[in-house]
N, C-alpha and C positions, 0 to 999 in steps of 0.2 A: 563630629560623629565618628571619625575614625580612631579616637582618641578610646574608645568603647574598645575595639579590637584587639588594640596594643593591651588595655589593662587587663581582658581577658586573658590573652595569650601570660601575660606576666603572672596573674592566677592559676594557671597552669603549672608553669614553671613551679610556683611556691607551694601548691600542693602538692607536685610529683616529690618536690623533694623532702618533704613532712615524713617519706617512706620509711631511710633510716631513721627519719624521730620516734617514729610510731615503734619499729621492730625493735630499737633501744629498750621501749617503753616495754614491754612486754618481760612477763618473768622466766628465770633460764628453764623454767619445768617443762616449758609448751613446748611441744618439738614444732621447728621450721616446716615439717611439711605442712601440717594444721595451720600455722600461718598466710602459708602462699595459697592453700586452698581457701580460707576464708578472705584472703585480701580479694583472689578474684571473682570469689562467688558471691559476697557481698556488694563489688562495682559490679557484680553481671546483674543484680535483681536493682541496684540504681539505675543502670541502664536502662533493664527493660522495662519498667516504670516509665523513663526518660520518653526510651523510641515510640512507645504505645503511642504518646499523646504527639510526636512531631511528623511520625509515618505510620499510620495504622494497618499501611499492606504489607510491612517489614516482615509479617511470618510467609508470603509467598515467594518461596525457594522452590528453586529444582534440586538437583542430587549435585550436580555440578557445582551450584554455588555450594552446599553443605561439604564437598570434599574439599574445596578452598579454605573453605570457615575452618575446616578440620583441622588443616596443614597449617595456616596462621594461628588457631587456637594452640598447637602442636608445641610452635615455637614460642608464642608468648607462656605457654606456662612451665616451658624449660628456661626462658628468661626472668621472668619471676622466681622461678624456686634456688637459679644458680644467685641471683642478686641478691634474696633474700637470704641464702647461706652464708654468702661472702659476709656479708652486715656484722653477721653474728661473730666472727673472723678475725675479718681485717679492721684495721681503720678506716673512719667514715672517707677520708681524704682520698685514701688510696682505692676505696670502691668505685666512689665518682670518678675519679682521675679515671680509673683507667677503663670504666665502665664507657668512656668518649670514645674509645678504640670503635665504634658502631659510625661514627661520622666519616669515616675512612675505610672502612670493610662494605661499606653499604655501596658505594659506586665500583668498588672492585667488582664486588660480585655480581653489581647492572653490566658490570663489561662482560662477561660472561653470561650471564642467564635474558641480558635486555639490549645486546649489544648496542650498549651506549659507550658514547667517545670519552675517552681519557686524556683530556689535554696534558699537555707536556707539566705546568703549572700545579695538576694536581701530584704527577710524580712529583715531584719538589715538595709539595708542601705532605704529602704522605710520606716519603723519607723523613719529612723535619717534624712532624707527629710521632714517628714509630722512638725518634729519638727521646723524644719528651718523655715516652711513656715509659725508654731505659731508665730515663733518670728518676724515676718514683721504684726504679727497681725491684720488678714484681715477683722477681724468681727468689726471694732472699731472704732470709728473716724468719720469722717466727708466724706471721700472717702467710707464708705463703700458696697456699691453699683457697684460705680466701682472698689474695689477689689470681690465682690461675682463677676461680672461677667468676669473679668480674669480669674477668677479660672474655671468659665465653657467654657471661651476659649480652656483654658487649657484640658478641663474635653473632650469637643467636638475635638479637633484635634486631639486627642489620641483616640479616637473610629474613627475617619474618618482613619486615619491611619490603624487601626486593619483592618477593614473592606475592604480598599483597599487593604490589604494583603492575606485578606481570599475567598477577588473576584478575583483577579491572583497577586500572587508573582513577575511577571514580567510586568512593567507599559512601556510605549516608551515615549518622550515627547508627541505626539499626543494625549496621553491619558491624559497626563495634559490639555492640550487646550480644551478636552471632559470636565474634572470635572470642569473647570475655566467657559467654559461656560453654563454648569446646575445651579455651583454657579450665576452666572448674570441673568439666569430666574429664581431663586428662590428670589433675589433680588428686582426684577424688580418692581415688585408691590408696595414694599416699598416704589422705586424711583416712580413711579407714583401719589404714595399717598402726596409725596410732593412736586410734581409738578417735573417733570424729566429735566425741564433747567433750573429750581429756584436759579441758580447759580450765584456768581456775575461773573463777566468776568475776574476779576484778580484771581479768585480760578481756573478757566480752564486748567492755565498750570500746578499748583500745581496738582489736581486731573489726570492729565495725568501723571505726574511721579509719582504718588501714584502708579498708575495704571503698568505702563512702568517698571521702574527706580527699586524700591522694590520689586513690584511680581513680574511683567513678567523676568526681567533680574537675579532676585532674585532663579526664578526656573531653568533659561535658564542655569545659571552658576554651579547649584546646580547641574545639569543632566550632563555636564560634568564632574564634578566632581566624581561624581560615575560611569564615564568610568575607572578608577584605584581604587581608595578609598571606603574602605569600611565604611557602612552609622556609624561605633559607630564614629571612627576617626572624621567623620566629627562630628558627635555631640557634641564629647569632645571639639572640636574647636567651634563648636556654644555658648558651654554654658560657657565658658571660654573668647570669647571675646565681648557677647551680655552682662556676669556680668561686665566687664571692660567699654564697652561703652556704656553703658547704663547709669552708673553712671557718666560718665563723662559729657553725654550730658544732665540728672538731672542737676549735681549742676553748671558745668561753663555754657550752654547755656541758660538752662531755669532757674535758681538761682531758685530750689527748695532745703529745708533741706532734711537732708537725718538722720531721727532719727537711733542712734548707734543700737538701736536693728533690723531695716530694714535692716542696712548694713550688722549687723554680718548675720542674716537672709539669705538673699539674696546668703550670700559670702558662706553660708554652702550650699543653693541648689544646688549652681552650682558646688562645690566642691563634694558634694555628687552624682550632675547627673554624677560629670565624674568618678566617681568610681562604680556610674550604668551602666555607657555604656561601660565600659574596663567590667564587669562582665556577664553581661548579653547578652545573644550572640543571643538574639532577635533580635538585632540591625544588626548583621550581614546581616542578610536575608529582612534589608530594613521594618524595623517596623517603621522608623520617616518618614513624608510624611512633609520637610518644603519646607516645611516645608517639597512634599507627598510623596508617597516609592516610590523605586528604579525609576525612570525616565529614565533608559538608551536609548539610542536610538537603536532601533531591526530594520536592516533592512528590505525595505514590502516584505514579501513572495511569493506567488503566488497567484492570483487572484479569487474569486467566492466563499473565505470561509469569515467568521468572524475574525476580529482581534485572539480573544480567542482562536479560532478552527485550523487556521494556528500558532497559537502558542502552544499549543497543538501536536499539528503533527512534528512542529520542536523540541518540546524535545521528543518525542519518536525515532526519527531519531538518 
């Protein structure tokens, strides 16, 4: 039975990472903002689809939880729009590699905003990350631009995460379909600004599985997932088969090089996140938001309160 969770969670993984495929796929006419607004506005109408039929009291919010949804909508679709720019950029290696920098910025920033413990171990192993990430060399080159803004992908999904944890520990999917759609009217303006159907016709179905295929099915699978599994397991499985296939879809699909210090780079982040996520028991309590925290599905409680407030009341119960 628990064999269901893992391949979920491993479906996650292999749709999140379709993301560079998809934005590959796409012709250089569309402008990037058109794409990050249809990737999330697209997994926000999968979602809400999704939540309708698994929590049907998902629209009873207060103003409190919409100013949360706001602030994680805020930063996932500054996370989106920087990752999706980089895409277009850098190399696909160098996006992911350093796009990990979020598995190490995300408990820094619990030490401050959650104060939670920093054992000595994760110093060590965040030195021995920051080093790995020298060695993909992001300041240099002719991508560099699109490596600085991986890295504030990176930089932003790791605060959107803390913050989703410090506005409630316990998310449902519903509350995904909330951040995915504040994400799309943060968005929106963007897509306006370049015209919001400036799209050619053969990029429509790619921009719906951008949208569908990698996020929407990407968090759908992921929220399963953490009905048994706890969020580090899954991470060590993210960061172990996103280094694996990432380089694979680099060099056989797109015949990009892949310089020996990128690779060794690259291969220490993610060896290094999985000896961060076995140590760091932040991870337990649903700090990775893929990205966002714990998504489980709570069923709706009683009627006339707030999300937050019926959830509340059932853990004092």
């Amino acid at each position: 039975m628990i064999k269901r969770y893992y391949f979920s969670a491993l479906l996650s993984i292999l749709c999140l990472l379709t993301i560079g495929l998809f934005v590959r796929l796409l012709h250089d006419t569309i402008a990037i903002e058109l794409i990050s607004f249809y990737r999330a506005f697209f997994a926000f109408i999968f979602l809400l689809i999704v939540a309708h039929f698994l929590d049907k009291e998902f629209w009873k919010v207060s103003l409190r939880d919409l100013r949360d949804y706001a602030i994680v909508g805020f930063l996932l679709a500054l996370t989106m729009l920087t990752f999706n720019v980089a895409l277009t950029l850098a190399p696909l290696t160098d996006v992911y590699f350093l796009n990990y920098v979020h598995v190490f910025v995300a408990p820094l920033a619990a030490l401050f905003l959650l104060r939670e413990k920093f054992s000595r171990n994760n110093v060590l192993l965040t030195i021995l990350g920051v080093i790995g990430i020298a060695l993909i060399n992001p300041f240099t080159g002719q991508s560099i631009i699109g490596n600085f803004l991986a890295l504030i992908s990176g930089t932003s999904y790791a605060l959107m995460t803390v913050y989703a944890r410090k506005a409630d520990k316990h998310h449902s999917l519903g509350d995904v379909a909330w951040f995915m759609g504040f994400a799309s009217l943060f968005l929106l303006p963007f897509g306006f600004d370049k015209g919001l159907f400036n799209v050619p016709t053969l990029d429509w179905p790619v921009l719906i599985g951008l949208g569908v295929v990698s996020t929407g099915f990407g968090y759908l699978f992921y929220n399963i997932a953490l009905g048994k599994l706890r969020v580090h397991v899954i991470s060590m499985m993210d960061l172990i088969v996103t280094t694996i296939g990432t380089i694979l879809l680099s060099v056989a699909y797109f015949h990009e090089v892949l310089p020996p210090l990128t690779l060794l780079g690259g291969v220490m982040v993610a060896v290094v996140g999985v000896l961060f996520a076995l140590e760091s028991h932040l991870l337990d309590a649903g700090l990775k938001l893929h990205s966002p925290a714990s998504f489980r599905y709570v069923p709706g409680p009683s009627k006339g309160k707030s999300r937050r407030t019926r959830r509340r009341t059932a853990a004092g119960q």
